[in-house]
C-alpha positions as CSV (number, residue, x, y, z in Angstrom):
1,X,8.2,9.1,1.3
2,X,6.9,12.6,0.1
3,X,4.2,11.1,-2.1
4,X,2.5,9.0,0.1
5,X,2.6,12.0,2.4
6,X,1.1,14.2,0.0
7,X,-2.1,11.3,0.1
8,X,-2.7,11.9,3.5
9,X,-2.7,15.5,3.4
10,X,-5.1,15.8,0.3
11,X,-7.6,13.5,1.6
12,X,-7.7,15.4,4.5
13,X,-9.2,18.7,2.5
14,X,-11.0,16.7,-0.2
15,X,-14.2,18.8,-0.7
16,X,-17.0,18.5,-3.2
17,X,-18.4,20.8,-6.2
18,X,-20.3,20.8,-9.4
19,X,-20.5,17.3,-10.7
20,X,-19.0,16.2,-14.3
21,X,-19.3,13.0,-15.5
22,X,-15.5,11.5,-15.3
23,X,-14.1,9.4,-17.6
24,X,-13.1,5.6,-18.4
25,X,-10.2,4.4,-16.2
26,X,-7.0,5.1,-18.5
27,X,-5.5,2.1,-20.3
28,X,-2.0,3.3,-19.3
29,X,-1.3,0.9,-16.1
30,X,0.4,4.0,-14.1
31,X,-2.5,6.5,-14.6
32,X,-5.1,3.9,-14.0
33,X,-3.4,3.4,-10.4
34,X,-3.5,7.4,-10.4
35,X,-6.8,7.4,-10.6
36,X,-8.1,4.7,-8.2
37,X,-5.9,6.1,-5.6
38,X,-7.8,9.6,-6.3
39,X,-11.1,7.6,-6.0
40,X,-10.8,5.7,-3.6
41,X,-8.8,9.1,-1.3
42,X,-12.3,11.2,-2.0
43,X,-14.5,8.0,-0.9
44,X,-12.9,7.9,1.9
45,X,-13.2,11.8,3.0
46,X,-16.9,11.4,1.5
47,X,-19.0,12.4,4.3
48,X,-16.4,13.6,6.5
49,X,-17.7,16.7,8.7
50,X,-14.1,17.8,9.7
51,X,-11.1,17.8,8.7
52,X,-8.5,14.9,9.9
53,X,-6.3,12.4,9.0
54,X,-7.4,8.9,7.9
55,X,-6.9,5.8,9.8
56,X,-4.0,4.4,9.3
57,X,-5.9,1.3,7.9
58,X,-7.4,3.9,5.4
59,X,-3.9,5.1,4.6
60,X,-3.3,1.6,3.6
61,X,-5.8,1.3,1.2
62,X,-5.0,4.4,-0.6
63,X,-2.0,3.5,-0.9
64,X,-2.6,0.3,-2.2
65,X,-3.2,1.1,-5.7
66,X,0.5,2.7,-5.8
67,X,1.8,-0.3,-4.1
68,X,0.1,-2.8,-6.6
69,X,1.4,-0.9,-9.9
70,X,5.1,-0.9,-8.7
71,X,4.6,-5.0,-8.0
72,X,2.7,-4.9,-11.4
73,X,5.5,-7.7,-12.6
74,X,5.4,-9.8,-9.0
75,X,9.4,-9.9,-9.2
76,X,10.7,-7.0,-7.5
77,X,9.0,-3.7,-6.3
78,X,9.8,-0.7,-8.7
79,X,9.8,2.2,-6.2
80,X,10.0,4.8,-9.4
81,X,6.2,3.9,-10.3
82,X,5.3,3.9,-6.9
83,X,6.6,7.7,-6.5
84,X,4.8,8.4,-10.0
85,X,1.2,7.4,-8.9
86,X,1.9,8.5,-5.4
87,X,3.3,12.1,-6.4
88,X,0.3,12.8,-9.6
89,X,-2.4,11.2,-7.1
90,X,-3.3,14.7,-5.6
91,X,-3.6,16.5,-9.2
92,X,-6.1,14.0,-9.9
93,X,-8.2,14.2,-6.7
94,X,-8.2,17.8,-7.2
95,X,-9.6,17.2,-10.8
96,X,-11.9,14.8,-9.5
97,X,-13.5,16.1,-6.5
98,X,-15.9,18.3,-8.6
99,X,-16.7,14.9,-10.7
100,X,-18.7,12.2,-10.5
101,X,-16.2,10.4,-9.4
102,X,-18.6,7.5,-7.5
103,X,-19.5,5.5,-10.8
104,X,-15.7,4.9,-11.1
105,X,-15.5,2.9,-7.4
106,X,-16.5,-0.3,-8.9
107,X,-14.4,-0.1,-12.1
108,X,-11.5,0.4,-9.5
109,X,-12.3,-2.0,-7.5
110,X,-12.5,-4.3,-10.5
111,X,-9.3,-3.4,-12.1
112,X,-7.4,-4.3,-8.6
113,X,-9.4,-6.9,-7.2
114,X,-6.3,-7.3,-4.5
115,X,-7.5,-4.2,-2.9
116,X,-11.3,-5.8,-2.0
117,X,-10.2,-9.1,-1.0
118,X,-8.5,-10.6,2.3
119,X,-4.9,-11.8,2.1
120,X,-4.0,-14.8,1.1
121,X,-2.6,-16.9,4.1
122,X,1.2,-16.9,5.0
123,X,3.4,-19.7,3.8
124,X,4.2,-22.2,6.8
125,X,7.8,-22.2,5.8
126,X,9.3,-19.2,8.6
127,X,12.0,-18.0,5.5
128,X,8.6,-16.9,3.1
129,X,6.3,-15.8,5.7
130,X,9.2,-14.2,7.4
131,X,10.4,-12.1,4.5
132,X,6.8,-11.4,3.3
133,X,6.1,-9.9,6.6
134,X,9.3,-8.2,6.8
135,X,9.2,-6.5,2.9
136,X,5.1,-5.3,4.1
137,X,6.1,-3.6,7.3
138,X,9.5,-2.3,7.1
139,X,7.8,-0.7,4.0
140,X,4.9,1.2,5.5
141,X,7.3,2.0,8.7
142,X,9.3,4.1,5.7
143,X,6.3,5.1,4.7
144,X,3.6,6.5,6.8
145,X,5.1,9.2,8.1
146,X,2.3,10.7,9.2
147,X,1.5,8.0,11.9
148,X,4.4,8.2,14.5
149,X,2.8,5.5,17.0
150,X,2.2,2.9,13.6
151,X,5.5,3.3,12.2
152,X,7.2,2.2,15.5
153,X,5.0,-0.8,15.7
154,X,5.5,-1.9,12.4
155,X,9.4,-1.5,12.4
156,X,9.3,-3.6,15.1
157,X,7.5,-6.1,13.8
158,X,9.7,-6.0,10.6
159,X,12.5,-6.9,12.8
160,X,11.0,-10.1,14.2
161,X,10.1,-11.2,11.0
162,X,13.7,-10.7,9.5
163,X,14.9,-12.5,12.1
164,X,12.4,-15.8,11.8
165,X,14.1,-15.5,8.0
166,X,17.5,-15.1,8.7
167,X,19.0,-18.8,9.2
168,X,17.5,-19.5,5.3
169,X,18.5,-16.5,4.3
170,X,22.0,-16.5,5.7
171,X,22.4,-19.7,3.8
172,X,20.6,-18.4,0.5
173,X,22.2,-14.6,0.1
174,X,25.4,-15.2,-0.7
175,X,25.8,-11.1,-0.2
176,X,23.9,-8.3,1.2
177,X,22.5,-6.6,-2.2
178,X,21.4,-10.6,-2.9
179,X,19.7,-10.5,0.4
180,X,17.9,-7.5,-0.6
181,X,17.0,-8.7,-4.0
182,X,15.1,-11.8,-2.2
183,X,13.5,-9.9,0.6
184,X,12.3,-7.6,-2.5
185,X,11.1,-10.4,-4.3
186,X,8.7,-10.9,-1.2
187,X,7.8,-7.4,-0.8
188,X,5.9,-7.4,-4.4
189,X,4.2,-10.5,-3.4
190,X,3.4,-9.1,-0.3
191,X,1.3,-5.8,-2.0
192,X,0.0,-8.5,-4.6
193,X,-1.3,-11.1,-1.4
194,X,-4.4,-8.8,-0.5
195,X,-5.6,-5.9,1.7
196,X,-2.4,-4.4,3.4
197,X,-4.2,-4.4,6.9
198,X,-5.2,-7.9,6.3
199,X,-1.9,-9.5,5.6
200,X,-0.7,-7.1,8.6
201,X,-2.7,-8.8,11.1
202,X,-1.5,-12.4,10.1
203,X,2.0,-11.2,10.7
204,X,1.5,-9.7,14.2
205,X,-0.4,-13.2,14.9
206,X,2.6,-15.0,13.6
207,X,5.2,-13.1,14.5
208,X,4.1,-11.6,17.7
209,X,5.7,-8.8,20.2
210,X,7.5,-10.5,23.2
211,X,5.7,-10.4,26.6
């Protein structure tokens, strides 16, 4: 995904300047999520002496804030607002970095509390925690293209935990696009549960790689 690649590469040059006091977080849902993905992009660079990718966990929670607005509903994830906030994120680090972009950490952290807390445990049932898991990873192995050894991981991960859900699912999806409609249905819960790397370590506790 070109927009979340574009996250990775501006964080990486983030710089600082003459300070302006920045603004409110916008009303609109889409530019708020703009915004606290420029924030919290240039707090992670802040005090970094050379350039370099983020951690992959870092990726994560940058990327958050896109992933939250395009569950926004819980239903299904709209991948159209998730482009939006990913692809006007860098604009708004670059208009932020000479800010003072610091007093509007908290506000962000405040207007997605999901970002600052630990994900919510997994379901027992295997056909929820198994879809959850699957809608999470298979979504950052599309995603973070920029971490090769990650990516692998997590696609296989995805396809443990699809196959955990398949026997309920088999008997639930009475097609393929209805298959994809529930596993999406457990994606957006999945960005709404918590921290990304938080609900990825209960799945590779749950549904762990074969000996």
């Amino acid at each position: 995904m070109r927009g979340a690649a574009l996250l990775v590469m501006a964080v990486t040059v983030a710089g600082t300047g003459c300070t302006r006091p920045a603004g409110p977080l916008p009303d609109d849902p889409l530019e708020r999520a703009t915004i606290c993905t420029a924030v919290r992009a240039l707090e992670l660079s802040a005090g970094k002496t050379e350039a370099g990718a983020v951690s992959f966990e870092g990726f994560t929670e940058i990327l958050h804030f896109a992933m939250l607005a395009a569950a926004e509903e819980g239903v299904q994830v709209d991948l159209h607002r998730l482009f939006t906030v990913s692809r006007r994120a860098p604009a708004a680090m670059t208009q932020l970095e000479g800010d003072e972009w610091r007093p509007l950490v908290e506000p962000c952290n405040a207007a997605f509390a999901e970002t600052q807390r630990p994900a919510e445990p997994l379901p027992p049932d295997p056909y929820e925690a198994g879809l959850t898991c699957f809608g999470l990873a298979e979504f950052l192995a599309r995603t973070a293209t920029a971490y090769p050894t990650e990516r692998g991981e997590l696609a296989d991960l995805a396809g443990r935990a699809l196959q955990a859900a398949q026997p309920t699912l088999r008997q639930r999806a009475g097609d393929n696009e209805e298959a994809q409609r529930l596993a999406g249905g457990y994606a957006a819960r999945g960005f709404k549960a918590g921290r990304p790397a938080s609900l990825l370590g209960q799945c590779r506790r749950r549904f762990p790689a074969m000996p």
